[in-house]
C-alpha positions in Angstrom: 3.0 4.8 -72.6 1.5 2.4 -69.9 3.5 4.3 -67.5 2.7 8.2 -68.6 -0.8 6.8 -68.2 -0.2 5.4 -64.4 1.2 8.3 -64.0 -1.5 10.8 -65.6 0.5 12.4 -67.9 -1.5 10.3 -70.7 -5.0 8.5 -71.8 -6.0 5.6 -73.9 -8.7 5.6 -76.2 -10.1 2.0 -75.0 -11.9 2.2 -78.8 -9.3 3.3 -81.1 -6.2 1.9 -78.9 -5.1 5.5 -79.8 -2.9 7.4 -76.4 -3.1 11.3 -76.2 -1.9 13.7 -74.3 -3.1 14.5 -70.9 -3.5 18.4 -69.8 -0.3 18.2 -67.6 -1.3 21.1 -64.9 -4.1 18.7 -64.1 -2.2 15.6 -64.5 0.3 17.3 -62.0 -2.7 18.4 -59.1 -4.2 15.1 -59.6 -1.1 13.1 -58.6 -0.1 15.3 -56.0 -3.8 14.9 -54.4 -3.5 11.5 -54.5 -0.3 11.2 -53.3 -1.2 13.5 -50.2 -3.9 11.3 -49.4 -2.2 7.9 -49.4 0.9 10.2 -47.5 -2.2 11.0 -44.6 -3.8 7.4 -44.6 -0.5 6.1 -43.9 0.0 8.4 -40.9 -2.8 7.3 -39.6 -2.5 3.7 -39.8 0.7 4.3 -37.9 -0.8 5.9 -35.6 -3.1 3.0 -34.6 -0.5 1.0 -34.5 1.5 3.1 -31.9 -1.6 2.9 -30.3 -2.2 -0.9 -30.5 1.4 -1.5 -29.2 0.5 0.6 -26.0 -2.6 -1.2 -25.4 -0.3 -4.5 -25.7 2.0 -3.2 -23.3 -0.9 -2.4 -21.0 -2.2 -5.6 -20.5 -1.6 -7.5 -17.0 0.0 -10.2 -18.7 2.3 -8.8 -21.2 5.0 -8.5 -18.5 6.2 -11.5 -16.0 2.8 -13.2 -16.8 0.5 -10.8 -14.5 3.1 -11.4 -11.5 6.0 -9.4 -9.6 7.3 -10.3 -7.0 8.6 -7.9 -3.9 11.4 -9.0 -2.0 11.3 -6.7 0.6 8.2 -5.1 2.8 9.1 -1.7 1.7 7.8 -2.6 -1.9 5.3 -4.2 -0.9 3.8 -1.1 1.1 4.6 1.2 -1.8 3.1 -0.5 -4.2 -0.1 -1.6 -1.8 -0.5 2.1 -1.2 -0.3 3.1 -5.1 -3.1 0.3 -5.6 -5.5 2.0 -2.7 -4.8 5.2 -4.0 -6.1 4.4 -7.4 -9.1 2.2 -6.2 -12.6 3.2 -7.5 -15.1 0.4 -6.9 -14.2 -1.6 -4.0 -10.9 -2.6 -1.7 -11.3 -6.2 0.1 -8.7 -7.1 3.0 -8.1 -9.6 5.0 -5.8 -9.3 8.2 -4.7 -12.7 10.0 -2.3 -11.0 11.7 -2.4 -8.3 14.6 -2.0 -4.4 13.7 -0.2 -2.2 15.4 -1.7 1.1 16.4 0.3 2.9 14.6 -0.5 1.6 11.0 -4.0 1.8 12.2 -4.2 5.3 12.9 -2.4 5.5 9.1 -5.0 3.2 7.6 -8.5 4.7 9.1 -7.5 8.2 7.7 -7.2 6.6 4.0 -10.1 4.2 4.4 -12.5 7.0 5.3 -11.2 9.1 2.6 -12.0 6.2 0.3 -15.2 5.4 1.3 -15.7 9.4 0.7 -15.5 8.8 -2.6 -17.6 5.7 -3.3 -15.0 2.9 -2.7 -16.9 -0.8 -1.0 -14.6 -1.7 1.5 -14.9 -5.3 3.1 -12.4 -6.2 5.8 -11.7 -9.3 7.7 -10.1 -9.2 11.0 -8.5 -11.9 13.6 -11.9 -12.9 16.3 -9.7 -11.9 19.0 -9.5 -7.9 17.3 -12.5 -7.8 19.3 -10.9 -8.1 22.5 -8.6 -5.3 21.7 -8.9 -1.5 22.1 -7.5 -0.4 19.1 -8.9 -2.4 16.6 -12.3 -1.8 18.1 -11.8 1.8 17.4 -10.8 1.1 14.1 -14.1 -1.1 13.1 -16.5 1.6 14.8 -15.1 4.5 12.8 -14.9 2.4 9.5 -18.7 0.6 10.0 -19.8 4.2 11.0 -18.4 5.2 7.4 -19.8 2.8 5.7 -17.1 0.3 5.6 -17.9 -3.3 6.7 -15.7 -5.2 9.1 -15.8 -9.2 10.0 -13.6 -11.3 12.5 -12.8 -14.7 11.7 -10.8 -17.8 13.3 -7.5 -18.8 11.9 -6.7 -20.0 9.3 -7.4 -17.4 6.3 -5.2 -16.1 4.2 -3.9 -12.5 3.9 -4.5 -10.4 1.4 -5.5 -7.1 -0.2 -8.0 -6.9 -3.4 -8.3 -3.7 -5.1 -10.9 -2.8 -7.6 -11.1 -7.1 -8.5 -8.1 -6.2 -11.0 -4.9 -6.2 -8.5 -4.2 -8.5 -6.0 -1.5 -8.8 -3.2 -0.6 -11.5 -1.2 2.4 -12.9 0.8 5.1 -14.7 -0.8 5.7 -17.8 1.6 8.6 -18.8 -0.6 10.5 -15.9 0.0 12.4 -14.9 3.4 9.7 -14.3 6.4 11.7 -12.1 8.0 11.7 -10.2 5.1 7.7 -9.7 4.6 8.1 -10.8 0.7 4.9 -10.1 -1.0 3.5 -10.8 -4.8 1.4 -8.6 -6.7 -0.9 -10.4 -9.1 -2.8 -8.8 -12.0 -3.5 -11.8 -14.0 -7.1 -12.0 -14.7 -8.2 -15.7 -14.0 -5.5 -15.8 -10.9 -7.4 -12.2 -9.4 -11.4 -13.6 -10.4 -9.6 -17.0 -7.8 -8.6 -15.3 -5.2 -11.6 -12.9 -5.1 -13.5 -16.4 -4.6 -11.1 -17.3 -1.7 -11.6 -13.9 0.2 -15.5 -14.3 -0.5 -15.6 -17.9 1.0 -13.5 -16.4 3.5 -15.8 -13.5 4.0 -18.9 -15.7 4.3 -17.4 -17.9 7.1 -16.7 -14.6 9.2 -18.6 -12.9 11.6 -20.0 -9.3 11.1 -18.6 -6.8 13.6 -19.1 -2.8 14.2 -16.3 -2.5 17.0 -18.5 -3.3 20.1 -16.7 -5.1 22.8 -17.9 -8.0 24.0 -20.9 -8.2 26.5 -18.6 -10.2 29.5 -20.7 -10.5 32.7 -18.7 -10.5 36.0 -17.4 -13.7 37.2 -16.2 -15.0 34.1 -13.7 -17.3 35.9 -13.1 -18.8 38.9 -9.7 -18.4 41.4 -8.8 -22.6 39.4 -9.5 -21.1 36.1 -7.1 -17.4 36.6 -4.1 -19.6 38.1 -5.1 -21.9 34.6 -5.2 -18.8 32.3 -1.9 -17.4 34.2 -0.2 -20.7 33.2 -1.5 -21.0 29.4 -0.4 -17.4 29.0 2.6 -18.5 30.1 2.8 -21.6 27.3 2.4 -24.5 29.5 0.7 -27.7 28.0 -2.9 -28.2 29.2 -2.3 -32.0 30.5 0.9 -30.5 32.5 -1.5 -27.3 33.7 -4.5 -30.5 34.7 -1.5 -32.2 37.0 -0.5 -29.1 38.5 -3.9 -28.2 39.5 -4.6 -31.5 40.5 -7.6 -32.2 38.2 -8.0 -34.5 35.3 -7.5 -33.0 31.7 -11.4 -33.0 30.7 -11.6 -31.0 33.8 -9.7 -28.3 32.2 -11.5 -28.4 28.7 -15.0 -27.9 30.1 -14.0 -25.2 31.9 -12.1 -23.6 28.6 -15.6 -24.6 27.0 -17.4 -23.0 29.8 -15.6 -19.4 29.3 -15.4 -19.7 25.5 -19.5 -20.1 25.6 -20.0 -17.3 28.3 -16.8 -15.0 25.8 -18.5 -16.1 22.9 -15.1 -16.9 21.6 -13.9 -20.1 19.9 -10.2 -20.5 20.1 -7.2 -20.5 23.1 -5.4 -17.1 20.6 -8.9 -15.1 21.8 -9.1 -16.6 24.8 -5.2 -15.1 25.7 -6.0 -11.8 23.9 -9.0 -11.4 26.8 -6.7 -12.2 29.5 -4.6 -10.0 28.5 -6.6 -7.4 28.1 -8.0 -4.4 29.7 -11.6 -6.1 29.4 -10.3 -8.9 31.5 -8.7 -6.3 34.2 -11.4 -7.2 37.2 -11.2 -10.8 36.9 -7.0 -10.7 36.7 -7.4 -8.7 39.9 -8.7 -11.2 42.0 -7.0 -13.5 43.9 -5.8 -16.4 41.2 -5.1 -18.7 44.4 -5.5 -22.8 44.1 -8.0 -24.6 46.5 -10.9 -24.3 45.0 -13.2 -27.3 45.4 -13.6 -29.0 42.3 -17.6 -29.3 41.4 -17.1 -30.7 37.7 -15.5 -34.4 38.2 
């Protein structure tokens, strides 16, 4: 009887304790009703769990603990480029290494198109990218745009930041030759290295692409037959014995053109030389002799 009445088919007089008889058409609708509804309630809880699992599986750290690591350079560029292609709110970069024209002419075109549609970009460059053609063509355009461009001494680290939620950076573990890289999506570990690229970024120097204001005379016939030689990889002492001089000759007259360059380190200093900027002063007769008015 306790069943029939689960079940609908019967009632209980709570009084009397007497059962009777249910009207079965609407004991029949009323179960079927019910069971309908907890058939429907229990498609949707499983829907939210379908839907919890995916949000699980979504999460930077559900797989290899926000990390993967690309063996090869090829990965790395194809998953760079997928990152950039996807960024909304701002890319950071920062480039201790030299760029060929080639990838730059590739880069300005999707830089610009990103800063079309409201994507920061903040991009860090070597301080001797200012002594060379390409790169200065590259920061006009992208300043122009919008974009903002710094140069900075060695060392800082390389890396590309996209959105503040994806990461890349090299993998000095793996084999150099190689160009391993790591892509990094775990939260804390992204928040760290945005703080490394904005210390980074605050210890470089803003730049628009203009070259730098060089006066004639830059150097002296001593100091082109010294430049020759340090382009060439000899040590300073051996280039202050071959020139006759004593070595803190030769550093105040590196400090001399670094002041009048406005550059800080030998790497800039050899980019000028080698350089269309520096094509005048190469020119001229690099011949020793020259008195020597500093000891």
């Amino acid at each position: 009887m306790d069943e029939l009445v689960m079940l609908g088919l019967a009632h209980k007089n709570a009084i009397l304790g007497i059962y009777s008889a249910s009207d079965f058409r609407h004991a029949e609708l009323t179960y079927i009703e019910h069971a309908y509804n907890d058939a429907v309630d229990a498609l949707r809880r499983a829907g939210q769990m379908s839907h919890l699992v995916r949000e699980f599986e979504a999460l930077p750290t559900a797989a290899g603990g926000g990390f993967e690591l690309m063996s090869v350079h090829q990965d790395v560029t194809v998953q760079t480029t997928k990152a950039l292609d996807g960024a909304t709110t701002i890319v950071r970069a920062a480039h201790p290494l030299t760029r060929r024209q080639e990838i730059l002419e590739r880069s300005i075109v999707h830089n610009l198109e990103s800063l079309e549609r409201g994507v920061e970009r903040q991009t860090i460059y070597l301080e001797s990218a200012r002594l060379r053609a390409e790169e200065r063509a590259y920061a006009a355009k992208l300043s122009a745009a919008g974009g903002q461009v710094r140069t900075a001494l060695l060392p800082f680290e390389r890396m590309i930041i996209v959105d503040d939620r994806v990461a890349f950076i090299s993998d000095h573990a793996g084999d150099p030759d190689k160009k391993p890289g790591i892509k990094i999506t775990h939260p804390s570990l992204v928040a760290f290295l945005v703080r490394v690229f904005h210390q980074q970024w605050e210890n470089a120097t803003p730049w628009m692409g203009e070259a730098p204001a060089v006066p004639a005379g830059v150097t002296t016939p001593r100091t082109r037959r010294m430049l020759d030689r340090m382009v060439e990889g000899v040590p300073l002492k051996s280039i202050a014995k071959e020139l006759d001089v004593s070595l803190s000759t030769v550093h105040a007259d590196l400090k001399r053109i670094y002041s009048v360059l406005e550059i800080k380190s030998q790497m800039a200093l050899g980019a000028w030389w080698l350089s269309d900027a520096s094509a005048a002063e190469r020119a001229q007769d690099p011949a020793q002799g020259e008195p020597d008015l500093t000891e």
